[in-house]
C-alpha positions in Angstrom: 105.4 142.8 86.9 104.8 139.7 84.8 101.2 138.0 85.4 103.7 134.9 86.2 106.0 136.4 88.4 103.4 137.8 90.7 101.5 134.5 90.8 104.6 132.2 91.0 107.5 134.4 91.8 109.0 133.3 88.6 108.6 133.8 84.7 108.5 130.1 84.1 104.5 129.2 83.5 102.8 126.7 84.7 103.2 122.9 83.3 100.5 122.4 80.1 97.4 120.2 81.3 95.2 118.7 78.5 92.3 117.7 79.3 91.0 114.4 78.0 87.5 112.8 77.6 86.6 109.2 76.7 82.5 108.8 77.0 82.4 109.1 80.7 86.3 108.3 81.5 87.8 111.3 82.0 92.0 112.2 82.8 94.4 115.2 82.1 98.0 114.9 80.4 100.8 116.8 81.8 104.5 116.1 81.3 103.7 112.4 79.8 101.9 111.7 82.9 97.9 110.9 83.5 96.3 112.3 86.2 92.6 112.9 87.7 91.0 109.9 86.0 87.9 109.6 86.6 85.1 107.7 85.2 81.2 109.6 86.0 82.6 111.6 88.3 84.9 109.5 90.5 88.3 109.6 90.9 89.4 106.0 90.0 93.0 106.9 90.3 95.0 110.4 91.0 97.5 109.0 88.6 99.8 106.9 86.5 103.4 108.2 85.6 106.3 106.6 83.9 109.3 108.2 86.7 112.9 108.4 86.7 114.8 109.3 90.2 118.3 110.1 90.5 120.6 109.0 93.2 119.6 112.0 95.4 115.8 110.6 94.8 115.3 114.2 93.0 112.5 113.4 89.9 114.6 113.9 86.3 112.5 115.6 83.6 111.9 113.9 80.7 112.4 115.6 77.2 108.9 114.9 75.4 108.0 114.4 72.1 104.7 113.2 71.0 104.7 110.3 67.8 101.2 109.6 66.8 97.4 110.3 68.2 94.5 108.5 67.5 90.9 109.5 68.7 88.8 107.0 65.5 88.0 104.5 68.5 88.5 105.7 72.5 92.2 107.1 73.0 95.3 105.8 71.3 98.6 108.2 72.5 102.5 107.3 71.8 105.1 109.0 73.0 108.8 109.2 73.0 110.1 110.2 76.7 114.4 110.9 77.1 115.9 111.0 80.5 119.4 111.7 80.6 121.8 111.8 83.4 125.4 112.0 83.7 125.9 111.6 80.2 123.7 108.8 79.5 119.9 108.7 78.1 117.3 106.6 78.3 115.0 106.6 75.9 111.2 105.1 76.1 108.2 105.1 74.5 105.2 105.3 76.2 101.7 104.4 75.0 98.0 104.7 76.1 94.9 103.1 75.2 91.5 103.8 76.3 87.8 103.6 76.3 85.2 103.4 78.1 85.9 99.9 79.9 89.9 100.3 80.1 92.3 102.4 80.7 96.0 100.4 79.4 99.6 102.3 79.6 103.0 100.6 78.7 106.9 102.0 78.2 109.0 100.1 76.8 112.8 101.5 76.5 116.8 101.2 76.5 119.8 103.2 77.7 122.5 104.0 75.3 125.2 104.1 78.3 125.1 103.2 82.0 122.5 104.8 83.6 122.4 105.2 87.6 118.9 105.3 89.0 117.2 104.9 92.1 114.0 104.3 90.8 113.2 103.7 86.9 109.1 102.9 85.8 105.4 103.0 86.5 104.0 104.6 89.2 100.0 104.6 90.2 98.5 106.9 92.9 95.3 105.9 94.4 94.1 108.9 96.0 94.1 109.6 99.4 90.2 109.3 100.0 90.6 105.4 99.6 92.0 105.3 103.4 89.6 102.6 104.8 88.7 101.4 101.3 88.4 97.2 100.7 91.3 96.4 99.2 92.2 92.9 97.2 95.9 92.3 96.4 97.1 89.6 93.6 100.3 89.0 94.3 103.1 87.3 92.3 102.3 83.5 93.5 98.7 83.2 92.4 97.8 84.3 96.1 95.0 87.1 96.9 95.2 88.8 99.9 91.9 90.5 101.4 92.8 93.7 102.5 92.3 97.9 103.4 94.0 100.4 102.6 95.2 101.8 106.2 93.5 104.5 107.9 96.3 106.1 110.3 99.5 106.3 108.1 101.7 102.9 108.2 105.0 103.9 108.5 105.9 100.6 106.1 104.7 99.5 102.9 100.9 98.4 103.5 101.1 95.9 100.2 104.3 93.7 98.6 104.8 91.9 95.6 101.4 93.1 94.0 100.6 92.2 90.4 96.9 93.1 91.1 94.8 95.5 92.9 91.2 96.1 93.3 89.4 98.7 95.6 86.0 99.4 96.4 84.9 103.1 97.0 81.8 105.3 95.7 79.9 102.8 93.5 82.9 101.1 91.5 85.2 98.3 91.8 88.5 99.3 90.7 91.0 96.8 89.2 95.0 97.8 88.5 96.4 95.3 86.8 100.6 95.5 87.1 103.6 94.0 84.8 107.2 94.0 84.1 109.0 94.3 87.4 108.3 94.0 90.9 105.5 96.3 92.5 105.2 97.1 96.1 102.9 100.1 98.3 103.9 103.1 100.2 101.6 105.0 102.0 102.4 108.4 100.2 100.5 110.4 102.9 102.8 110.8 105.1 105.3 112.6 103.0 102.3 115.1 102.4 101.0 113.6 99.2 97.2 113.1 99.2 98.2 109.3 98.1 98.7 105.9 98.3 101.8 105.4 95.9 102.3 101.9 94.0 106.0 101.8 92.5 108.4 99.2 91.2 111.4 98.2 92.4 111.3 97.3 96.1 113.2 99.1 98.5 114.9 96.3 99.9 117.3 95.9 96.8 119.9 98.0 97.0 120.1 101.8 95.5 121.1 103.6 93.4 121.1 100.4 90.8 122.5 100.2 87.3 121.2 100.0 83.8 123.2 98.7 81.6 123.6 100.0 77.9 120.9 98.3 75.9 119.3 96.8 78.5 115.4 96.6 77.7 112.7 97.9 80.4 109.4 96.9 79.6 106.0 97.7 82.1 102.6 98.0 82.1 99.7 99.3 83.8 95.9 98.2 82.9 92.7 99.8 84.5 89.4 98.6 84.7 86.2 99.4 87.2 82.4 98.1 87.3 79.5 99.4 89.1 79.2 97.8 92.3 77.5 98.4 96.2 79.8 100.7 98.3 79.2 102.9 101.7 79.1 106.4 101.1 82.7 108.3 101.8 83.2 109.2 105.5 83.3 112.5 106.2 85.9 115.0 106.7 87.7 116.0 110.3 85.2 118.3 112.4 86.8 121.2 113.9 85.7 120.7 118.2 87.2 122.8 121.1 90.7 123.8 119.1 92.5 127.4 119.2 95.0 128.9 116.5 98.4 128.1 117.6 101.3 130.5 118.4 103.2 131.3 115.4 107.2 130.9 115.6 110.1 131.8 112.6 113.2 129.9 112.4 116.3 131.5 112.3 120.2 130.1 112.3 122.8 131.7 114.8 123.8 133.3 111.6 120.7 135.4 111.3 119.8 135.9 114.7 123.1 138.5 114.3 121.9 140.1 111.9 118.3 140.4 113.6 119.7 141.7 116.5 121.1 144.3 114.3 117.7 144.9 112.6 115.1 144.0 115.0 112.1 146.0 112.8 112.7 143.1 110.6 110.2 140.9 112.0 107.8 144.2 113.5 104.9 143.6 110.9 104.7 140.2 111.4 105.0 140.1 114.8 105.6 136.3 115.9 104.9 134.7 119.4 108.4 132.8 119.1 111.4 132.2 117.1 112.9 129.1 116.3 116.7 128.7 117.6 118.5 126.4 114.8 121.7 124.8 117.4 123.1 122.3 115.1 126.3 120.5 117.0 127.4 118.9 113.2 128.6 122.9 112.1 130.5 122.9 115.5 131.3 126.1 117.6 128.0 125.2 119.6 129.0 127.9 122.0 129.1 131.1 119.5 125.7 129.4 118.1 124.0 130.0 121.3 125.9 133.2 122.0 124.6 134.5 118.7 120.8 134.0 120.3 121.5 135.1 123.6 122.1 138.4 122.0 118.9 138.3 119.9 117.7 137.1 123.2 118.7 140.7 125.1 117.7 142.7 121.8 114.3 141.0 121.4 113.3 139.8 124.7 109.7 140.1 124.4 109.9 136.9 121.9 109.9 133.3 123.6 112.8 131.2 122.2 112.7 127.6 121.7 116.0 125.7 121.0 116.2 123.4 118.3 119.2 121.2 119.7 120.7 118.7 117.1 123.0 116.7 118.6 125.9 114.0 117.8 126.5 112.9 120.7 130.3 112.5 121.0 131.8 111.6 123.0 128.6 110.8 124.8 125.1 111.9 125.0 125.9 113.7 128.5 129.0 115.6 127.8 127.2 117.1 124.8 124.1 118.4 126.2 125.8 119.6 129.8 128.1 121.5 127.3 125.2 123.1 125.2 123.8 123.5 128.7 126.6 125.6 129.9 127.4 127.6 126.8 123.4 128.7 127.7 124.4 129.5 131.2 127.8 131.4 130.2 126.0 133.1 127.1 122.8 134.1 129.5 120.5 132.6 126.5 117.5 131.4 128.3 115.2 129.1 126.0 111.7 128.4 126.9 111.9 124.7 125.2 114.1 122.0 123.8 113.5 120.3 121.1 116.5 117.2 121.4 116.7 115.5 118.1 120.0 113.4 116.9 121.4 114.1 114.1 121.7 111.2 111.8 117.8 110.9 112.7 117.7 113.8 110.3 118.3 111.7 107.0 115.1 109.0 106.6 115.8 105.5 106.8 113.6 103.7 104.3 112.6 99.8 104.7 115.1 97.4 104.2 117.8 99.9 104.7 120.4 99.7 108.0 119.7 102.2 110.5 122.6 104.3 111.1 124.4 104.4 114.4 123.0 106.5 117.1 121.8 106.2 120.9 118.7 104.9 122.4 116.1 107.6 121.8 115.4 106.6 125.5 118.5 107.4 127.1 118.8 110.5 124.5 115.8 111.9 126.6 116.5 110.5 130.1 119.9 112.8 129.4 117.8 115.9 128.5 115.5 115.8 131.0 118.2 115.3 133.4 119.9 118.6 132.4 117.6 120.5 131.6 114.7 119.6 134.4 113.1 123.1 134.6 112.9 123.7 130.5 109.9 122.3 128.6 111.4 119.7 126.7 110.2 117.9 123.1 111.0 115.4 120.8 110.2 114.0 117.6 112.3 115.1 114.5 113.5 118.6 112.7 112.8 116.4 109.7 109.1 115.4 108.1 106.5 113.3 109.6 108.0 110.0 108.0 111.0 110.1 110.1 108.7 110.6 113.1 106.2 107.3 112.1 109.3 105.4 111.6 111.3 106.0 114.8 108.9 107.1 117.4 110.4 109.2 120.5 109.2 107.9 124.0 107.0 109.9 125.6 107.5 110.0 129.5 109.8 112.5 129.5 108.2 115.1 127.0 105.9 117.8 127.0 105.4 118.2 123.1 106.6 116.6 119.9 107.2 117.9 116.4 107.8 117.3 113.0 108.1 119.0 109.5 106.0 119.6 106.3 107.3 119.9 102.6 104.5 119.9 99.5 107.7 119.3 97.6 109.5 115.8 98.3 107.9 113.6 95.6 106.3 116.4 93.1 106.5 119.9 92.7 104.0 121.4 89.9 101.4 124.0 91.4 98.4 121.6 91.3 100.5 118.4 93.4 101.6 121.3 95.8 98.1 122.3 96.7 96.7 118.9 96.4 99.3 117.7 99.6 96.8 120.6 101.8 94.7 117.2 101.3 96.9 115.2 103.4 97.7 116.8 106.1 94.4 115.5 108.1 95.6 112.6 107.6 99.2 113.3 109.1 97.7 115.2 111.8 95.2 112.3 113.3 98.0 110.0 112.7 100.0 111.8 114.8 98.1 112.4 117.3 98.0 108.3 117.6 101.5 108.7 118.4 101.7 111.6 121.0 97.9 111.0 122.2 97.2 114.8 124.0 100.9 115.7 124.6 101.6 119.2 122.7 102.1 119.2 119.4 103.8 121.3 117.2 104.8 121.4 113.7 107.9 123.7 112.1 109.2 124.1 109.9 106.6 124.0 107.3 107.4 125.9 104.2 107.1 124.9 100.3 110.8 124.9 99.6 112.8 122.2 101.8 115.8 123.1 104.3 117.0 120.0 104.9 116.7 116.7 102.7 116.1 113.6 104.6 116.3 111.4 101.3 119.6 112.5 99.5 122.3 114.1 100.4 122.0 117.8 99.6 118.8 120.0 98.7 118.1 120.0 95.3 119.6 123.5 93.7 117.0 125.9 91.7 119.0 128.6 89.4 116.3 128.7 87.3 113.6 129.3 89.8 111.8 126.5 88.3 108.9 124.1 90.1 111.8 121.5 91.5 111.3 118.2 93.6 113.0 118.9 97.2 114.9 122.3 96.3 116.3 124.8 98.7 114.4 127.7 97.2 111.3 127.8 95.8 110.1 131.0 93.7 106.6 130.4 95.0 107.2 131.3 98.5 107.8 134.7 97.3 104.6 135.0 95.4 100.9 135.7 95.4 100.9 131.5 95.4 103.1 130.9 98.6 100.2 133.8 100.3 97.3 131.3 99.6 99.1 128.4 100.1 99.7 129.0 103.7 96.2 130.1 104.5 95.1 126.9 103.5 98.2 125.1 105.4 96.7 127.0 108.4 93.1 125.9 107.5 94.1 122.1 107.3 96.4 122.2 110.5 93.5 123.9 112.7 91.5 121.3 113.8 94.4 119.0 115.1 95.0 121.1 118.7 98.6 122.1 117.0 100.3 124.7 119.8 103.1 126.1 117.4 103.7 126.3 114.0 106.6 127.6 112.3 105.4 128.2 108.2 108.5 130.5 107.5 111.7 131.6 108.2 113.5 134.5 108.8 116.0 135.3 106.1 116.9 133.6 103.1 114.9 131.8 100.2 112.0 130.8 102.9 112.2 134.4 104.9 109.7 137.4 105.4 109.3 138.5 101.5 106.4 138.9 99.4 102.6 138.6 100.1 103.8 136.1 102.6 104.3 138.6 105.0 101.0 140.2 105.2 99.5 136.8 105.7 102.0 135.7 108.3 100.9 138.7 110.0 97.6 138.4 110.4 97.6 134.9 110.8 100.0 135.5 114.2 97.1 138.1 115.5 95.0 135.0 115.5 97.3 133.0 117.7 95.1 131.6 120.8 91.3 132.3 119.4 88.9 129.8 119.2 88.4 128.1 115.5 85.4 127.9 114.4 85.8 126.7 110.9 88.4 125.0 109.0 88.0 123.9 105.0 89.7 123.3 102.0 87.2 122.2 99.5 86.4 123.1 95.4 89.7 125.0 95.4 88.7 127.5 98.4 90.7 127.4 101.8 88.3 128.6 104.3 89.4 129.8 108.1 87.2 131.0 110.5 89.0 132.1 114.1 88.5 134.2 116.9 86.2 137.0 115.3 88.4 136.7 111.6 87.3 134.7 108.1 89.9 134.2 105.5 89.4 133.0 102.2 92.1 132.1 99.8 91.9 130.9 96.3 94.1 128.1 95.8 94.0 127.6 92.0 94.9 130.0 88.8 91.2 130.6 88.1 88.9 133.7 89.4 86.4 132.0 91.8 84.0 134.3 92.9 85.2 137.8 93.9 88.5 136.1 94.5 91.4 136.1 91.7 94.0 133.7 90.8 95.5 132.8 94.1 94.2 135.7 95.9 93.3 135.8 99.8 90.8 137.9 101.9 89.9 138.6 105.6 86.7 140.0 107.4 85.3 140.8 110.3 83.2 138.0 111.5 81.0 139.9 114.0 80.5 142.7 111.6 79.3 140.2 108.7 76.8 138.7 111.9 79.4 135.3 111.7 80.1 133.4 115.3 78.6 134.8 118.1 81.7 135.9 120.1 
């Protein structure tokens, strides 16, 4: 086996990063893009990116070609970027200047046909640390705006119409100076990306747009910072009185046959739960349910909780009485329901019309109505976005729950790790929502099963590093292993009950390292955490009387190798006094 294949599950390497110095400015080129500039040390920006989306919002790769370098005086890079879709290409040229007071890059470009984008330009990532930050935002008609960036995760666009922004944070003023179309903020956190993500184009206007043949684009970006008074960074969430939480798998009425056929399947990792996919949209609700009540009589030491998306037609009752009774004729005896509707699967973004569907509150006045002696939850089978966005009432539930993806807006190995950083964020944001109510997160894998933002799941036949696809390689590998040990390190101090970080069949199923770490990680469920970290490319969980280390980057850190994990023995190593 391939050094690649067993660190990635696939032969395809990792992207190229060059590393690029200035005096004290400091940033790293990968696919055309800047990112991790710094200047003495302190991130200034996470990045700057010239991006081209597709109508599905999936992230088009540019063909690359570099035209001239200069390094005489500071940093002088051209390049020639191609996108082509549907049998047009755009083609731009993107330069960068720097030294050690600036930091300038511009694209200018054409189609040669009629191009269909969603979104088409710069965008800059401030990183997630600014949350709290002083902001000030120039904006298009000569206005400033005194500002901060948001602590808890707005579910809207913090900032519009910015031509200018400056923030304050460890000893520099930072100024982004912004040209050539409109620029407006989302708060990138809460699609798991440690950052705040300034883009052009607002959402408003309608999408997918149109270039037309010739057309000129033309942008720019232009950096600048000084030295200046700031408060030191806060610190990090403490872990208090929180325990590991129960560990579920998903699994379709499809595969709960073929489980009930092959119940050793799931023996060494040995979950608390399973996760019951019901999805009324594929129709025969009743042999969906059947299909679990006979995992259910195979496997009846497992609790079940019922994932029930709903339609609701003709109405909201008739549905869930007839889910109800297909349980009571099938004997399938869930311990929860999660009700979630499903258009409320696909995202709504600002400016768009919401789609037709019930009152969330009469959704869950049904529910608890039949089904009064079930544990009963809410929220969405989608990400936390669609959660912030249309918030479930709370009277009638016990717990609420969203999904995680690393994947929606970037997929190389360094972005995936780097959304571990914003999941504290997500957490204490959502626990402003639900305040103590039980909270649970699943499904949470690498790879996505649903898309909220397009209409499909983006396909991989190449098992390459792909925005939003169905199957990702890494999953399978070494990388997918360490990965979820620090998903379990930054979801431990948030009180979360269940988690559900992998299926069980199919591209996010029970295969490869995964499965050892899925196991032990369930043998945890219920202990007392005692530590939780993911710092200097080291996830660090301490639980019950168990440490686990995982190496979350492609060097040897220590006694640990590329992506490599280890557990001990926490009294034998004279850790917590248990």
């Amino acid at each position: 086996m391939s050094t690649a294949l067993e660190l990635y599950g696939t032969e395809k390497p990792p992207a190229k990063v060059e590393k690029i110095s200035v005096g004290k400015l400091t940033f790293s080129l990968q696919d055309g893009a800047l990112r991790h500039i710094t200047y003495d040390g302190v991130e200034l920006l996470r990045g700057i990116a010239f991006l081209v989306r597709d109508r599905d919002w999936g992230t088009l790769a540019p063909r690359l070609t570099e035209i001239s370098r200069d390094t005489a005086n500071g940093f002088a890079l051209s390049q020639r970027m191609e996108y082509e879709s549907h049998g047009a290409t755009l083609d731009v040229t993107v330069d960068v200047r720097a030294d050690e007071t600036s930091l300038t890059v511009s694209a200018r470009g054409s189609a040669d046909a009629l191009f269909e984008t969603n979104r088409t330009g710069f965008t800059i990532l401030h990183p997630a640390g600014v949350s709290g930050c002083p902001a000030v935002v120039g904006h298009s008609d000569g206005s400033v705006e005194e500002a901060a960036f948001p602590v808890l995760i707005d579910p809207w666009q913090p900032f519009m119409d910015i031509v200018s922004l400056a923030h304050e944070r460890d000893g520099y003023r930072v100024r982004c100076e912004l040209s050539g179309d409109t620029f407006e903020m989302e708060d990138q956190r809460q699609w798991g990306d440690a950052s705040f993500k300034t883009y052009n184009r607002p959402l408003a206007l309608p999408w997918p747009y149109e270039l037309q043949a010739g057309e000129t684009i033309e942008q720019s970006v232009r950096l600048t910072w000084e030295a200046c008074e700031t408060e030191a960074s806060k610190a990090t969430d403490e872990v208090s009185d929180a325990t590991f939480p129960e560990m579920a798998l998903v699994i379709t009425a499809e595969d709960a046959s073929r489980l009930a056929d092959s119940p050793q399947d799931i023996a060494k990792v040995a979950p608390q739960r399973l996760l019951c996919h019901i999805d009324a949209a594929l129709g025969d609700i009743e042999g969906q349910i059947a299909a679990f009540a006979a995992l259910q009589n195979a496997l009846p030491s497992l609790v079940y909780d019922a994932e029930l998306i709903g339609i609701y037609e003709p109405s909201v009752a008739d549905e869930l009485i007839a889910m109800k009774a297909a349980m009571e004729a099938s004997d399938f005896k869930p311990d929860s329901v999660l009700v979630c509707p499903s258009v409320d699967r696909q995202s709504t973004p600002p400016g768009s019309e919401w789609p037709e569907c019930p009152p969330l509150d009469l959704i869950h006045n049904t529910a608890a109505e039949v089904f009064p002696d079930i544990t009963r939850g809410g929220g969405m089978v989608s990400f936390f976005p669609e959660l912030n966005r249309k918030r479930p009432p709370l009277e009638n539930l016990s717990f609420v729950s969203h999904g995680l993806c690393p994947i929606v807006h970037a997929a190389d190995d360094v972005s995936v790790i780097e959304t571990l950083e914003a999941i504290p964020h997500i957490t204490r944001s959502a626990r402003a929502i639900i305040g103590d109510l039980d909270y649970r997160i699943g499904p949470a894998t690498i790879a996505m099963r649903q898309n909220p933002y397009g209409n499909r799941t983006i396909p991989n036949p190449d098992n390459g590093r792909v925005c939003m696809a169905h199957d990702d390689p890494r999953h399978r590998a070494k990388f997918g292993a360490a990965y979820l040990i620090g998903l379990a390190a930054s979801l431990a101090p948030a009180g979360v009950t269940v988690w559900a970080p992998s299926g069980v069949y199919g591209p996010r199923g029970l295969e490869g390292p995964i499965v050892d770490v899925l196991a032990a990680l369930a043998r945890c469920a219920g202990q007392k955490v005692y530590r939780a970290e993911v710092a200097n490319g080291i996830a660090t969980l301490e639980v019950g009387d168990t440490k686990f280390t995982a190496n979350l980057t492609p060097d040897t850190i220590g006694d640990l190798g590329p992506y490599d994990w280890a557990q001990s023995n926490l009294a034998d190593a004279g850790g917590n006094d248990l």
